[in-house]
C-alpha positions as CSV (number, residue, x, y, z in Angstrom):
1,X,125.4,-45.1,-33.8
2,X,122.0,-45.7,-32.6
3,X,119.3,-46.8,-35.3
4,X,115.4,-45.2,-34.3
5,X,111.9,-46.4,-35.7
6,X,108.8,-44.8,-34.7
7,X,105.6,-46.6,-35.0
8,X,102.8,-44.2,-35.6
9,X,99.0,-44.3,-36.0
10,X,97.6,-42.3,-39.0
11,X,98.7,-38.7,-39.1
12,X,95.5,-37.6,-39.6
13,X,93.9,-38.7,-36.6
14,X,97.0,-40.0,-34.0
15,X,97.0,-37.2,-31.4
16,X,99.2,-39.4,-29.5
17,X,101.4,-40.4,-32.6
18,X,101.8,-36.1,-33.4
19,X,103.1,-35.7,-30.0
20,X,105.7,-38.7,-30.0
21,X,107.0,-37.3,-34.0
22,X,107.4,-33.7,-32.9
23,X,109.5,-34.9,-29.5
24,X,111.4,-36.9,-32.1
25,X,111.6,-34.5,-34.8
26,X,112.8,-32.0,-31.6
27,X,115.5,-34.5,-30.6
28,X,117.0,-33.7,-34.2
29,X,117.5,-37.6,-34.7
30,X,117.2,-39.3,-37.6
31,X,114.7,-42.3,-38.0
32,X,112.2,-44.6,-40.3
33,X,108.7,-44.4,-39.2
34,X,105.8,-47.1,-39.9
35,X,102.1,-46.1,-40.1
36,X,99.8,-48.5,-38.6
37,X,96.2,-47.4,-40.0
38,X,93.6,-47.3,-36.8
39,X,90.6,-48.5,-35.9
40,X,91.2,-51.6,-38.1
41,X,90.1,-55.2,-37.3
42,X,94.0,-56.3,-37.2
43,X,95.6,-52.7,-35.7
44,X,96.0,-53.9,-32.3
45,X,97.7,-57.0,-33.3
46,X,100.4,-55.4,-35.7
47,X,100.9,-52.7,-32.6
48,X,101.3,-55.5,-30.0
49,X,104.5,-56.6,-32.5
50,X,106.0,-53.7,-31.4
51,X,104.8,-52.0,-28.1
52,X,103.7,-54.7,-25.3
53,X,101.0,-51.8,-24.9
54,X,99.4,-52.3,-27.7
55,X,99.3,-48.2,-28.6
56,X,100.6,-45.6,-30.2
57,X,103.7,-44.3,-30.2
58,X,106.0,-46.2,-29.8
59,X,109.7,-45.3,-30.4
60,X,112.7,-48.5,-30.8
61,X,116.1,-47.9,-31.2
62,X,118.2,-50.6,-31.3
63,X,115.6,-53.0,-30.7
64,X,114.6,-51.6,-27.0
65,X,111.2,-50.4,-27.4
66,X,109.9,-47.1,-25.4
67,X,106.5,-46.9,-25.8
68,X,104.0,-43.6,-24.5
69,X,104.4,-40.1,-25.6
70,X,105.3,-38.9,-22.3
71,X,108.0,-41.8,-21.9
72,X,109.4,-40.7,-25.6
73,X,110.0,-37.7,-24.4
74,X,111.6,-38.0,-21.1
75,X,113.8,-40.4,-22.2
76,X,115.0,-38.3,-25.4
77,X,115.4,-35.2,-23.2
78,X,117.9,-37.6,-20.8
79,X,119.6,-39.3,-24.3
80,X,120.0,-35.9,-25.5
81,X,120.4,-33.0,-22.7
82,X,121.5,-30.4,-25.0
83,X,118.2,-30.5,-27.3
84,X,116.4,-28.3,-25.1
85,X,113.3,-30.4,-25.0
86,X,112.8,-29.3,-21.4
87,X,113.8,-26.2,-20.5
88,X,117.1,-25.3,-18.9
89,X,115.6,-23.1,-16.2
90,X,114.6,-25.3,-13.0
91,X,110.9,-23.4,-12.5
92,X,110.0,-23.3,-16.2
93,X,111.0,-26.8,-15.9
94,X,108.7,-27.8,-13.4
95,X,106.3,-25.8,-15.1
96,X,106.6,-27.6,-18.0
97,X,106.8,-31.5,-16.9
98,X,103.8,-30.3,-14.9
99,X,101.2,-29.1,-17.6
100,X,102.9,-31.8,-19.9
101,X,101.1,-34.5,-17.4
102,X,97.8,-32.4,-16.9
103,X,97.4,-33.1,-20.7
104,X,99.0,-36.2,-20.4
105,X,96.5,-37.5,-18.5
106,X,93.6,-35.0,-18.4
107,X,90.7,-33.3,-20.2
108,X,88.6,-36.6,-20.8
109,X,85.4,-34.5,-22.1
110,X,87.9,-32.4,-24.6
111,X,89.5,-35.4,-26.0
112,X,86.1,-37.5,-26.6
113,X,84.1,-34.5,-27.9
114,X,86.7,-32.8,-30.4
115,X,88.4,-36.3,-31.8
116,X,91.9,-35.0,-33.8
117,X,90.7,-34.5,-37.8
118,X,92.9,-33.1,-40.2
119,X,90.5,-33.3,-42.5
120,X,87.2,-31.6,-41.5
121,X,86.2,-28.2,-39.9
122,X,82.5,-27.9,-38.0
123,X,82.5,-23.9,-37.9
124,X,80.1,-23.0,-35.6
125,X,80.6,-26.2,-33.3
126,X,78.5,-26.0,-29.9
127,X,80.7,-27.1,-27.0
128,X,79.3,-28.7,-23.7
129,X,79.7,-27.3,-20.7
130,X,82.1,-29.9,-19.7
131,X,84.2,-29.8,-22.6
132,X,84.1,-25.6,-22.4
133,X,85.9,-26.1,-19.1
134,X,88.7,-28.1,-20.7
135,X,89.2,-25.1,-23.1
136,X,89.4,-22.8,-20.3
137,X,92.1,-24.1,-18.5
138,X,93.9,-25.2,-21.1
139,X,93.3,-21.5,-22.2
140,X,94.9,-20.5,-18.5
141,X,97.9,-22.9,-18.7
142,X,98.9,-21.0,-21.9
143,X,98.3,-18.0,-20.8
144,X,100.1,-18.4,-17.5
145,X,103.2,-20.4,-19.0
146,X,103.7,-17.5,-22.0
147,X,103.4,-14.4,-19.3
148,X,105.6,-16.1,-16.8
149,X,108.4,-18.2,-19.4
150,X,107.5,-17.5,-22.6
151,X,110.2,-13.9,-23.0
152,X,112.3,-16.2,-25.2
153,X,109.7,-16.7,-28.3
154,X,106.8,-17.7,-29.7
155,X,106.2,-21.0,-27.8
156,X,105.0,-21.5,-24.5
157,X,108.2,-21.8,-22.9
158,X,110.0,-19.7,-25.7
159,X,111.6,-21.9,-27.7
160,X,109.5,-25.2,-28.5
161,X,109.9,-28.1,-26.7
162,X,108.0,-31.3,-25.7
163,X,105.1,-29.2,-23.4
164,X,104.3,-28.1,-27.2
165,X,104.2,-31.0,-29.0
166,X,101.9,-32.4,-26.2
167,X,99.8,-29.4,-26.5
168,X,99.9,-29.7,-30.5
169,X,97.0,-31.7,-31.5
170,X,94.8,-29.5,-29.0
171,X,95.6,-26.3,-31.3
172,X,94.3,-28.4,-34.1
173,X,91.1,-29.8,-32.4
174,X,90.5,-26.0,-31.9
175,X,90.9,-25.3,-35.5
176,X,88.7,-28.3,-36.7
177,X,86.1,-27.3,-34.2
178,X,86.5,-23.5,-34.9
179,X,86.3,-23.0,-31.0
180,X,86.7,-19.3,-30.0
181,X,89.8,-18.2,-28.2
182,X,90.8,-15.4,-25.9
183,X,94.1,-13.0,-27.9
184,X,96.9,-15.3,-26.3
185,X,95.4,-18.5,-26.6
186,X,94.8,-17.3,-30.7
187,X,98.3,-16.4,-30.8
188,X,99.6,-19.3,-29.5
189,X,97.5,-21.5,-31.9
190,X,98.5,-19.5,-35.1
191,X,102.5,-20.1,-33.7
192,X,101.8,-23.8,-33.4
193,X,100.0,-23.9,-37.1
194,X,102.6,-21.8,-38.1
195,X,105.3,-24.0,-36.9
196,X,107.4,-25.8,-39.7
197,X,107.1,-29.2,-38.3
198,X,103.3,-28.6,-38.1
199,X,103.2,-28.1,-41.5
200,X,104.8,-31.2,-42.6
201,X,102.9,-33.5,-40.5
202,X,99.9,-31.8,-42.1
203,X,101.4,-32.4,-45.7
204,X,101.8,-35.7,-44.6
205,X,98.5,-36.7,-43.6
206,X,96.7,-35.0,-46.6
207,X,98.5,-37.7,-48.2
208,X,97.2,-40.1,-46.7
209,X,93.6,-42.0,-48.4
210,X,91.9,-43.9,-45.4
211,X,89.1,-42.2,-43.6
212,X,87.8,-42.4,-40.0
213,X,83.9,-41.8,-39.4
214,X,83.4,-40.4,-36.1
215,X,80.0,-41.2,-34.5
């Protein structure tokens, strides 16, 4: 039997490190985990000791090392077909790898303007323009993927799978930032906080004692 470690960043702040643990959690495996606080003078050293990428996540079982959220998942979903981390029908399956890799790789003015904090809420936060349009399409990917796959439950493909653990830590920037949603986009984000995995990764980090100062 395979033996898993996940190397995470703090749960309070790691948008990337949320994503990886849900796609874990999903995969119904068990493993250890290791926190590596960020934004420390020695984090990228005791990363580079386990990911050659020097980020987080990064997931190693049996001493080969898969590092990237995206990677995580793709790999878990091959390891372990019968998870449903994608979904089993081909078109909600292209739908889903594809907005997985829009927020893989996308909405630059989102991510440095709303930074992931479990700890704070701004109500009343002003957005810029830019960062606005991030919010409305990632408003129209969840409204499109729940009208046109979501018959099946809550999530946005019905059941939850790795397209919403990428889209997690966006549902709480939107909280922290007390950003104003359209009636699906709300409902989506109350499902996500709702979400029993969400809550113990916010249990989690109110555990934790080290603070990050954005500036």
């Amino acid at each position: 039997m395979s033996t898993y470690k996940l190397i995470l960043g703090n749960k309070t702040y790691s948008s990337w490190s949320l994503r990886g643990w849900l796609i874990v959690k999903l995969a119904g495996i068990a493993f250890d985990e290791e926190i590596i606080f960020l934004r420390k003078p020695d984090t990228r050293e005791k990363i580079l000791r386990h990911s050659p990428a020097g980020k987080v996540p990064a997931l190693i079982e049996d001493g080969r090392v898969i590092w990237d959220s995206l990677a995580i998942g793709e790999y878990l979903a091959e390891s372990f077909p019968d998870r449903g981390l994608w979904p089993g029908d081909p078109a909600a399956r292209a739908r889903a790898r594809a907005v997985t890799a829009e927020m893989h790789s996308g909405f630059p003015a989102l991510r440095q303007a709303l930074p992931m904090d479990l700890n704070n809420h701004y109500p009343g936060h002003i957005l810029a323009a830019e960062v606005r349009a991030d919010v409305t399409r990632i408003e129209e990917i969840w409204e499109t993927c729940r009208r046109d796959f979501g018959s099946g439950g809550a999530f946005l493909f019905g059941e939850p799978g790795i397209a919403d653990a990428f889209f997690a830590p966006v549902v709480t920037r939107f909280a922290t930032y007390d950003v104003a949603l359209g009636h699906t986009a709300a409902d989506y984000c109350r499902t996500v906080t709702d979400w029993p995995l969400m809550r113990q990764w916010r249990e989690e980090a109110a555990e934790e004692t080290e603070v990050i100062v954005f500036s």
